[in-house]
C-alpha positions in Angstrom: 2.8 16.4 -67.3 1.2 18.3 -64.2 0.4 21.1 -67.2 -1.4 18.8 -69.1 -3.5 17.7 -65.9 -4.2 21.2 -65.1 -5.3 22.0 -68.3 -7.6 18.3 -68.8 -8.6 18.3 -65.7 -9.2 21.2 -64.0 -12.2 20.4 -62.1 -10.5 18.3 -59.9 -11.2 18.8 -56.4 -14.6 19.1 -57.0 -17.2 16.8 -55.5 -19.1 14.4 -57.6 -23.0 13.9 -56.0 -24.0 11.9 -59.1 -24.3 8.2 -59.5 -21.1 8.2 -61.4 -19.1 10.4 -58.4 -17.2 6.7 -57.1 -16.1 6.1 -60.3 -15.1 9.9 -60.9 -13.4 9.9 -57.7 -11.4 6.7 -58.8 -10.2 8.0 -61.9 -9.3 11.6 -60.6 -7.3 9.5 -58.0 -5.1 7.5 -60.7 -4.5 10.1 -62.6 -3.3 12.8 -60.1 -0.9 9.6 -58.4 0.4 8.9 -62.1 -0.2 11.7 -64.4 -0.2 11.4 -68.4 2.1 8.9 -70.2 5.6 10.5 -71.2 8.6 9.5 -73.5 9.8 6.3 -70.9 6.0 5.2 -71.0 6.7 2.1 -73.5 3.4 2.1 -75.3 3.6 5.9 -75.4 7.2 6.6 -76.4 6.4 7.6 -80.1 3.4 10.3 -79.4 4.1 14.0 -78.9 1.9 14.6 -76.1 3.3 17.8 -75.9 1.1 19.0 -79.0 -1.5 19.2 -76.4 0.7 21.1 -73.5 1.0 23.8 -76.5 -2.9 23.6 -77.8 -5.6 25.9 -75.2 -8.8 24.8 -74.7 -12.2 26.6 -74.2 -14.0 25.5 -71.4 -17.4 25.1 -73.3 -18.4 23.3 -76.2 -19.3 25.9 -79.4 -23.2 26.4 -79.2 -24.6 24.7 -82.1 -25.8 28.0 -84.7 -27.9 25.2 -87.1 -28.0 21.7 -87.6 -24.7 20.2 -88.6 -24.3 18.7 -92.1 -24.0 14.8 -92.1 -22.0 12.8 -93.9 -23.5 11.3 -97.1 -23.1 7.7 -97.7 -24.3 5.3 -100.7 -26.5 3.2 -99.2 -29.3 2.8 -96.5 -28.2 2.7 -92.5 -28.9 4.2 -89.1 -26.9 6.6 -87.9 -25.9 8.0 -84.7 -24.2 11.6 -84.8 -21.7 12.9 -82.3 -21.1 16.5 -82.8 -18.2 18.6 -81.5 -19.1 16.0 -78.5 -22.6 15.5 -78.2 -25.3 13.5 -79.4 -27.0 15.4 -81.9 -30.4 14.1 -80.7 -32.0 15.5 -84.4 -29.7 13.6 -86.4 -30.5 9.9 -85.3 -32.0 7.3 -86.4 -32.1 3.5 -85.1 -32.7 1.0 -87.5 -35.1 -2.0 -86.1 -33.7 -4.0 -83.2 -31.7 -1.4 -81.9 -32.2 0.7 -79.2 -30.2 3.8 -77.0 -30.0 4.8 -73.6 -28.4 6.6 -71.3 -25.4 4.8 -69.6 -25.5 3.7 -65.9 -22.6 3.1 -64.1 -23.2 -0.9 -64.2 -22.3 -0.3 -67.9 -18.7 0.8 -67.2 -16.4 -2.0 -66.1 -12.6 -0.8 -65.4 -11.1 -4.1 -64.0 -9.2 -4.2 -67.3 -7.7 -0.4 -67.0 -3.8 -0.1 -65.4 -4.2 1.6 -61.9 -0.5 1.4 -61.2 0.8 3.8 -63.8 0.2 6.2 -66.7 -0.9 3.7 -69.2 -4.8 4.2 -69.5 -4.6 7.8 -68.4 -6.7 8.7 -71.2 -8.8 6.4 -70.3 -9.0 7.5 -67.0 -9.7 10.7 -68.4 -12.4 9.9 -70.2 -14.0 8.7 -67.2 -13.4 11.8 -64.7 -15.0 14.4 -67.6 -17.6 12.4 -70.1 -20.2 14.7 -69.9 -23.1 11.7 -70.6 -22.4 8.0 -71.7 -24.6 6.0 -73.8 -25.5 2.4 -74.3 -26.5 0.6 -77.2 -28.5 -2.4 -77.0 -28.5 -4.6 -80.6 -31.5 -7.3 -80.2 -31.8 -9.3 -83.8 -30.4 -9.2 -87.5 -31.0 -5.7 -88.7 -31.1 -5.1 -92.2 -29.0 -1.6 -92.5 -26.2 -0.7 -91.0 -25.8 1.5 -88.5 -23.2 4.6 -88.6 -22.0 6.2 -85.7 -20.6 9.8 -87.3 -18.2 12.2 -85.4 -17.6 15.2 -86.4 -16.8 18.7 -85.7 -16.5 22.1 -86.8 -14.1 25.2 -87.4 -15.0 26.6 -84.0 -14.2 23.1 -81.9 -11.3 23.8 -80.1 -12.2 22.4 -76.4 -11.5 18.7 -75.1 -14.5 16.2 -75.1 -14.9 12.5 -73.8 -17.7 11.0 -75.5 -18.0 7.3 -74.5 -20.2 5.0 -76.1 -21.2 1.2 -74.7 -22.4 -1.5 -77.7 -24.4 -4.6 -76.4 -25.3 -7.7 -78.7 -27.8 -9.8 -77.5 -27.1 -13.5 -78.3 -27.2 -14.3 -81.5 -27.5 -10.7 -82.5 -25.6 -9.0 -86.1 -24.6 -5.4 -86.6 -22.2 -3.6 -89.2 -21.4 -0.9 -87.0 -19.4 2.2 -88.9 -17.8 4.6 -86.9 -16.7 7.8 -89.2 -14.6 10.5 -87.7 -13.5 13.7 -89.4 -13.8 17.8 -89.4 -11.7 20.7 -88.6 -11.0 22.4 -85.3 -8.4 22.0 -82.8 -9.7 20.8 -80.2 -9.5 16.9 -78.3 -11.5 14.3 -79.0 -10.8 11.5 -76.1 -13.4 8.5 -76.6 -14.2 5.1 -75.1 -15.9 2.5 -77.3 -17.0 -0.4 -75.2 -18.1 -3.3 -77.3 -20.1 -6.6 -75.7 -20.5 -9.8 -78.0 -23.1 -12.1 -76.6 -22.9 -15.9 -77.8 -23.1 -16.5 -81.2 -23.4 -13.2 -82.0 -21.7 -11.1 -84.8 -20.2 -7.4 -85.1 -18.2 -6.2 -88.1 -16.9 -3.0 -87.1 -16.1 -0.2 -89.9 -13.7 2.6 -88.9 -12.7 5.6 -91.5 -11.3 8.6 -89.9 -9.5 12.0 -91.0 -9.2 14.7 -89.3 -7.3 18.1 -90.2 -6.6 19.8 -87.3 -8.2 17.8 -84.5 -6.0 15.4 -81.9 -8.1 12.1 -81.6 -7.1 9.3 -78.6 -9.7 6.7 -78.2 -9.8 3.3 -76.3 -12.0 0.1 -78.0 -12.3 -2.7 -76.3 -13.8 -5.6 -77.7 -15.3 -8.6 -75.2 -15.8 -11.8 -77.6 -18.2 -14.6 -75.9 -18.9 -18.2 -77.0 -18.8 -18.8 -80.5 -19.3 -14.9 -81.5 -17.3 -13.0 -84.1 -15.4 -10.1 -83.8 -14.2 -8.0 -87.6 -12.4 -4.8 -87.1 -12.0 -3.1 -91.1 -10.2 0.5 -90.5 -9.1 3.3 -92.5 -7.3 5.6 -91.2 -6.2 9.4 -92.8 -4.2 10.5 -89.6 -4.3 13.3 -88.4 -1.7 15.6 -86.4 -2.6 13.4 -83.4 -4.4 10.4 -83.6 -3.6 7.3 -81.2 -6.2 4.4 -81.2 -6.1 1.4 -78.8 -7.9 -1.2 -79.8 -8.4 -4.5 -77.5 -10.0 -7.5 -78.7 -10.7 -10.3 -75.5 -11.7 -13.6 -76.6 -13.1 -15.0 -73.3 -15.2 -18.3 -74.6 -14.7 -21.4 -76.6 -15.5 -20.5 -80.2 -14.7 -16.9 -79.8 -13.2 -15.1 -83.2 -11.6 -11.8 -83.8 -10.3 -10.3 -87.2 -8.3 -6.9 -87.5 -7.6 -5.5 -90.5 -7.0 -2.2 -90.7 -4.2 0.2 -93.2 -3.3 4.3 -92.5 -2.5 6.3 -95.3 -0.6 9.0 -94.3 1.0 12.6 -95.8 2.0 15.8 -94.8 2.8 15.9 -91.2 0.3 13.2 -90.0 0.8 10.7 -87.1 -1.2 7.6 -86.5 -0.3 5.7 -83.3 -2.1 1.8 -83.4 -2.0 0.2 -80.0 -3.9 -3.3 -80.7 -4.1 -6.1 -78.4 -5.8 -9.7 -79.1 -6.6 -11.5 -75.8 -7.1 -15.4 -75.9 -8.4 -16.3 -72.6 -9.6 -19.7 -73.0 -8.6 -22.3 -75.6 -10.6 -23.0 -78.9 -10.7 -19.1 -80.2 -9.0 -17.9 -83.4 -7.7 -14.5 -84.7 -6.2 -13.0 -87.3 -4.2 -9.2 -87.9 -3.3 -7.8 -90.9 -1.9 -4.1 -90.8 -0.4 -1.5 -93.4 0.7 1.9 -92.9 1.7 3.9 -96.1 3.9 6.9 -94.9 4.8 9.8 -97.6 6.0 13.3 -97.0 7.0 13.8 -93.0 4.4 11.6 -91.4 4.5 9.4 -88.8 2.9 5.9 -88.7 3.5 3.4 -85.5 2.1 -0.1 -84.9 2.2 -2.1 -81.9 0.3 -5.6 -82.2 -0.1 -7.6 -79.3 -1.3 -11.5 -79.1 -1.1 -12.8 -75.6 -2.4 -16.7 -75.0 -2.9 -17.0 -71.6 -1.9 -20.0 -69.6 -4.4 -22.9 -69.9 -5.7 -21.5 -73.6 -5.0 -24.2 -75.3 -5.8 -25.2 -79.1 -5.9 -21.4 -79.6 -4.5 -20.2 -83.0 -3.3 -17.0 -84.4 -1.6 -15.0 -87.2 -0.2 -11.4 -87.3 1.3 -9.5 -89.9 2.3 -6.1 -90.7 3.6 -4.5 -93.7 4.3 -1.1 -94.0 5.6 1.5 -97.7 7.7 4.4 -96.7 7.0 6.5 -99.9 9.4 9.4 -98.7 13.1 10.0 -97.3 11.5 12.0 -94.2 8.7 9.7 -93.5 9.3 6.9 -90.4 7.1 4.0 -89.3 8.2 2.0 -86.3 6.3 -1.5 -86.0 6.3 -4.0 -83.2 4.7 -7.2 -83.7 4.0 -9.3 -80.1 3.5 -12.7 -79.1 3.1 -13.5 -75.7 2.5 -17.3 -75.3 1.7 -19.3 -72.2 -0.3 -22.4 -73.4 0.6 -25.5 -75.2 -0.9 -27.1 -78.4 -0.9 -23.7 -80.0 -0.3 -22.1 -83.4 0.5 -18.6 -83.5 2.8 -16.6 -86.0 3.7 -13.1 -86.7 5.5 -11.2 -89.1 6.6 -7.9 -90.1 8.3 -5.8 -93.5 9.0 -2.3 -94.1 10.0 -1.1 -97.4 9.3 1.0 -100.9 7.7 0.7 -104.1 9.1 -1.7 -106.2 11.1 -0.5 -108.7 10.7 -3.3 -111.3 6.6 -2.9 -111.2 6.7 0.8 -111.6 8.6 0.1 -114.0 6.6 -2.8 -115.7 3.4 -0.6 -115.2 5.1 2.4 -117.2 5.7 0.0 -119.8 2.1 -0.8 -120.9 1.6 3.0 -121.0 1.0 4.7 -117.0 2.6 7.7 -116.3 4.7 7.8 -113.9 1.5 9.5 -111.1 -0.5 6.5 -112.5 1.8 4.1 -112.0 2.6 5.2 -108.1 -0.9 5.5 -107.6 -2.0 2.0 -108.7 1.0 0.3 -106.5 0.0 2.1 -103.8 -3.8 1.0 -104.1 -2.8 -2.5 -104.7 -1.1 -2.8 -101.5 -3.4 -0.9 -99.4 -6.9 -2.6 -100.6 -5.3 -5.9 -99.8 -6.3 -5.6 -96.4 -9.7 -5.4 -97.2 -9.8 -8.9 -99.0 -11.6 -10.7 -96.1 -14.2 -8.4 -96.2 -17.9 -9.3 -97.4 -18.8 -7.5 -100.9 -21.6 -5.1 -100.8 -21.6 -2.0 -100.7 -20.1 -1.2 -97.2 -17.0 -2.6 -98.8 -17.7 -0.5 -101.9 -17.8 2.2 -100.1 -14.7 1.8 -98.2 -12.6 1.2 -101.1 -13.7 4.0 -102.7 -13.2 5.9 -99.7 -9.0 4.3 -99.5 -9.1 6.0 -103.3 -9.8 9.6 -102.1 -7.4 9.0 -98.8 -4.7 8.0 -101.4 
């Protein structure tokens, strides 16, 4: 992959006076010693990286002609907006209780990043180039959500690294969205750092879709005492999208949820990397993932529990269930458990299949065409994901968005 580091990271052998230039130097280090992940890197075995070997990339972001266009959404929230890379500064607004900043190099913690080979590269790379990291600090119950929107336009086609750190303060609740679409071929490689304090609560919204634009992006999720953790994703693919998404429980009472489902056609290809940490005993989690794969896309999932020794009365349930609606679609899935602690319940399962004849041909029946029919299975198994969910209109929205994607 040395064409892929010269064209990522061209810059090097340059020196690094900023307060970030140890941490710079660190990752520049890893990743010329180890380079990018390639087809014997097992977590990377199923991702063309060589769509980006192909792609070329400007060497400055598109300067911004007028303000871009946000999202519109049915109901009241914040919003951050991240265009072609950078914070849009015009576009923001905090709701009470919540406050940004620039990042300080305190705020970055790599002690969980692999050093010893190509695994995190991206990661790493996200640390070599971000341009200007930002930290959010979430102090009380706010009453909106906030939306954190990325987007791009027809003339993105370089490689950004926006990285983003989320701080609850104890007993702190957000609904944090994260929306990610546009066109233009260019690289979006982000790092989402998210920090539960005790007792707190984050449910975490992600709906993405991109046309043309190759997304890798690293969450990581640290859960302290008695906080909650809910991950709700829908994802439209794109031709590259790859998302890692770790969730560490690290104190007695910790929770994390993941429930997430990719609905994918044409030539998209979704890559879902998740890993639930139990560190200490008395912390729960639960997974449930679906991938929907028509025409000749690509869907992989890769779900990871690991209860570390001494975690005991720790409990957990995986599943994964996955529709191949076409002859040239594939989905590979790999559900984990990794157990080293007694007194424990943990569980996992996993089914790939196609629509059931018999209701298709029970919903034809009472009078669906055959579209109808399809379309209604389809959303039937996809929603379910969404059941644990809170109502309102986040959830209204989200379901409504899963309609369009299907």
């Amino acid at each position: 992959m040395s064409a892929l580091i010269e064209k990522l990271l061209p810059q090097v052998a340059g020196e690094d006076d900023g307060s970030f230039g140890a941490l710079r130097r660190k990752a520049q280090k890893v990743l010329m010693k180890h380079g990018f992940p390639h087809r014997k890197t097992e977590n990377w075995k199923y991702l063309p990286l060589g769509l980006l070997e192909k792609r070329t990339f400007s060497d400055a972001v598109p300067d911004r002609a007028a303000t871009p266009s946000l999202p519109t959404y049915p109901f009241e929230a914040g919003v951050i907006h991240f265009h072609n890379g950078r914070l849009d500064p015009d576009s923001c607004r905090l709701p009470d209780g919540v406050s940004l900043t620039g990042m300080l190099p305190a705020d970055i913690d790599v002690s969980a990043l692999d050093d010893t080979g190509p695994a995190d590269a991206f990661a790493w790379l996200n640390l070599a180039r971000f341009d200007q990291g930002w930290k959010l600090r979430v102090d009380g119950r706010p009453d909106e959500p906030l939306v954190v929107a990325t987007t791009c336009d027809d003339e993105f086609d370089v490689a950004v690294h926006p990285r983003l750190c989320v701080e609850l303060a104890e007993g702190a609740t957000l609904t944090l969205i994260e929306t990610q679409g546009g066109p233009g071929a260019g690289l979006i490689n982000g790092v989402l750092d998210l920090r539960l304090g005790a007792r707190s609560s984050l449910t975490h919204v992600i709906e993405r879709c991109f046309a043309e634009t190759a997304l890798i992006q690293r969450t990581a999720a640290r859960v302290s005492d008695a906080a909650a953790y809910r991950a709700f994703i829908l994802d439209g693919g794109g031709p590259l999208t790859r998302q890692d998404l770790v969730a560490e429980l690290v104190s007695p009472g910790a929770t994390a949820g993941i429930s997430g489902v990719a609905t994918l056609s044409g030539r998209a290809l979704v890559d879902y990397h998740t890993a639930i940490e139990h560190r200490v005993g008395g912390t729960e989690s639960h997974e449930n993932f679906r991938i929907l794969a028509d025409d000749q896309s690509t869907g992989v999932f890769n779900g990871r529990i690991h209860i570390l020794r001494g975690a005991d009365d720790s409990h957990s349930q995986m599943n994964t269930g996955n529709l191949l609606l076409s002859e040239n679609a594939r989905i590979n899935t790999k559900p984990e458990l990794e157990i080293h602690a007694e007194d424990v319940t943990a569980s996992h399962g996993a089914t790939i299949g196609q629509l059931d004849d018999d209701a298709r041909f029970y919903l034809r029946s009472r009078g669906l065409s055959e579209a109808q029919a399809i379309a209604l299975l389809k959303y039937g198994f996809a929603a379910a994901v969404f059941d644990t969910m809170a109502s309102g209109a986040v959830r209204d929205w989200l379901t409504d968005r899963l309609k369009e994607h299907l």
